[in-house]
Every structure is written in structure tokens, then in C-alpha cells.
N, C-alpha and C positions, 0 to 999 in steps of 0.2 A: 504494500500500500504506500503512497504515497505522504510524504509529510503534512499532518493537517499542522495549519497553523498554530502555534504555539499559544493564543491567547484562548485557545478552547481545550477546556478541560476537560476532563472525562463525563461529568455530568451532562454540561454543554453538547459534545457528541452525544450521549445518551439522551435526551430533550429532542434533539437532530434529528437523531436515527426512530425513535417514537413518534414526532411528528411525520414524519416521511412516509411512516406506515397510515399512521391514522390521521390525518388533518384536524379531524373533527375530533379528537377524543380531548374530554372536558379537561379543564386545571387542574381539577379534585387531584382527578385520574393520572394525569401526569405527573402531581408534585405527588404523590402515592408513589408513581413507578420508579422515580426516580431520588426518593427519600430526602423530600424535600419540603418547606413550607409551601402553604399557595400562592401566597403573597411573593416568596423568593423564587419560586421558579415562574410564576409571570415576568417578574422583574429580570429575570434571563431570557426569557422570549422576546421580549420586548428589545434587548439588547440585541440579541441575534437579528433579530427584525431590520432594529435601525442599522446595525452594521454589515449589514447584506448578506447574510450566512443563509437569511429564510426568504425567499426572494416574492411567494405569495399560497394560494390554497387554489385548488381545482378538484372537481370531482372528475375520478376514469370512468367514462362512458363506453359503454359495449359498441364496440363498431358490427358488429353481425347485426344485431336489434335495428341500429340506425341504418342500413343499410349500404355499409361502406365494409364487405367482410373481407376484401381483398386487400391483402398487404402489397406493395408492391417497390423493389427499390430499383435506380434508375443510374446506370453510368451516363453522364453527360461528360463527352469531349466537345472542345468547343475550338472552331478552326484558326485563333489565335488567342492569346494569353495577355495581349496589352492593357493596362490599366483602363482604358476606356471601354475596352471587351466586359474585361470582369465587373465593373461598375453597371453599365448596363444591364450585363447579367444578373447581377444581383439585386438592382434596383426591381425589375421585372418578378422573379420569383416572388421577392419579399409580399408583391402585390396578389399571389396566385393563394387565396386560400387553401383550396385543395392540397399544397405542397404542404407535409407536417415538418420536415428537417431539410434541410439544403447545408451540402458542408463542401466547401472548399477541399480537396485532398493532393498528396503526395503520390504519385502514382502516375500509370498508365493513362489516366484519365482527370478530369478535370474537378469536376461537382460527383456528389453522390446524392442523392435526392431519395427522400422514403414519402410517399403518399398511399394513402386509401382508395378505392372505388368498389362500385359497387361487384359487380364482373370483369370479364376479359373485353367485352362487347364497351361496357363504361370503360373502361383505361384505356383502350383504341379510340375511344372518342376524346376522351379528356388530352391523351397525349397530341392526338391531331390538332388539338383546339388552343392547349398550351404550350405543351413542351415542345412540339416542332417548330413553333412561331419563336423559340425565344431568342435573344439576339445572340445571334454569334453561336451559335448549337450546329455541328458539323457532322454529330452522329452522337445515336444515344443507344446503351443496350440496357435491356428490361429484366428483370429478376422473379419474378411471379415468387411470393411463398407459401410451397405447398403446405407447413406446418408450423404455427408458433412455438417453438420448442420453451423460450422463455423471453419473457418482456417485462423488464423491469425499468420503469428510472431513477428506482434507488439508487444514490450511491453508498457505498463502500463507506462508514465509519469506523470500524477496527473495534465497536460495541457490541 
């Protein structure tokens, strides 16, 4: 694992790694798990809060139910790499709801892209619609996954 910062203690990760899981689980319950007052461990939430460590709360929504059960990730080569390439580029995406990650990478290829759709019939349309318009896009390969083996976005506190 990597170095957490020095100013978080083991309780701090412990508060961290509890909220990660549960968002909603009450102070009682926290300064409980983490043998604490309530008063004191608000007042370390609060601190995490304001110094960026908890960045906000979302509920994970089932993409099957909603009708988006297709995972889907995306090699984007792009036919130059000039500051003005990649700004565009990225201006563009940022605008594409549908897109959930867009990551710059190392590599063979340029962007790594992960979105949802509904089917194969939806992502040939969505892809049609966006990711072959977008600027500077020279070739893109498709990832279909057939199985979510594991999806997490916890990270890693060493708790």
C-alpha cells in the first residue's frame, strides 16, 4: 500500500474506511465502531471533510434495473497527441454524460474510456453518435464485459 498521509491516524482511516462502506450509517454508529465520543468523531469528519480526504456521499445505483447493464470499456487512439488534440478531446468527453471514466494512459493507446449502455445495438448507436465524432479519435477498440468479477471504489486503507 501506499503511504497515507501522515496527519491521518488510524482512527481517521478507520472513520474513512466505515464511511466508504456505509455513507449513511449514523454518528451513534460510527463513534461506536470506532470507540469514540459522538461529538469527537463528528468533529473528525468534519475535519476530513474540510481537508479533502471525504470528497462527498452518492448512493450505487443498479445499472441492470436502470437499464444500462452493459459494461463497456473503450481504447481511444487519437491521430495526434498535440496539446490542442488532447484539450479538445477532453473538453468534449467531459460534456458526454454517458462517459463514466475517461483516463489519459501510458501505453499503446491514448484515453481508456468505461461507459454503460443499454445492449450491443445501444453502444453501436451511442458510439456512432459520440465517440466516433470526437475530435481527433483515429481509431477506437471496444471491450464488451462479459462478467463483473469485482467492482469496487473503495480504496485500500490498511484498516
Amino acid at each position: 500500500m501506499s503511504q497515507l498521509p501522515a496527519a491521518l491516524d488510524r482512527t481517521d482511516r478507520r472513520i474513512l474506511a466505515l464511511l466508504q462502506r456505509d455513507g449513511r450509517i449514523t454518528n451513534l454508529k460510527l463513534a461506536e465502531a470506532v470507540h469514540l465520543s459522538p461529538t469527537a468523531t463528528l468533529e473528525r469528519v468534519k475535519r476530513l471533510t474540510a481537508e479533502g480526504y471525504i470528497l462527498g456521499y452518492r448512493a450505487r445505483l443498479d445499472p441492470q434495473k436502470l437499464g444500462a447493464g452493459m459494461l463497456v470499456f473503450v481504447e481511444i487512439l487519437l491521430d495526434r497527441t498535440t496539446p490542442n488534440i488532447l484539450e479538445q478531446f477532453q473538453a468534449a468527453i467531459r460534456g458526454q454524460p454517458e462517459v463514466m471514466e475517461c483516463h489519459l494512459v501510458a501505453g499503446g493507446f491514448d484515453y481508456l474510456i468505461k461507459l454503460r449502455a443499454a445492449d450491443m445495438a445501444d453502444y453501436r448507436a451511442l458510439a456512432g453518435r459520440i465517440l466516433w465524432q470526437l475530435p481527433g479519435v483515429r481509431e477506437t477498440r471496444t471491450y464488451a464485459v462479459m462478467e463483473e468479477v469485482k467492482n469496487s471504489a473503495d480504496l485500500y486503507l490498511g484498516v
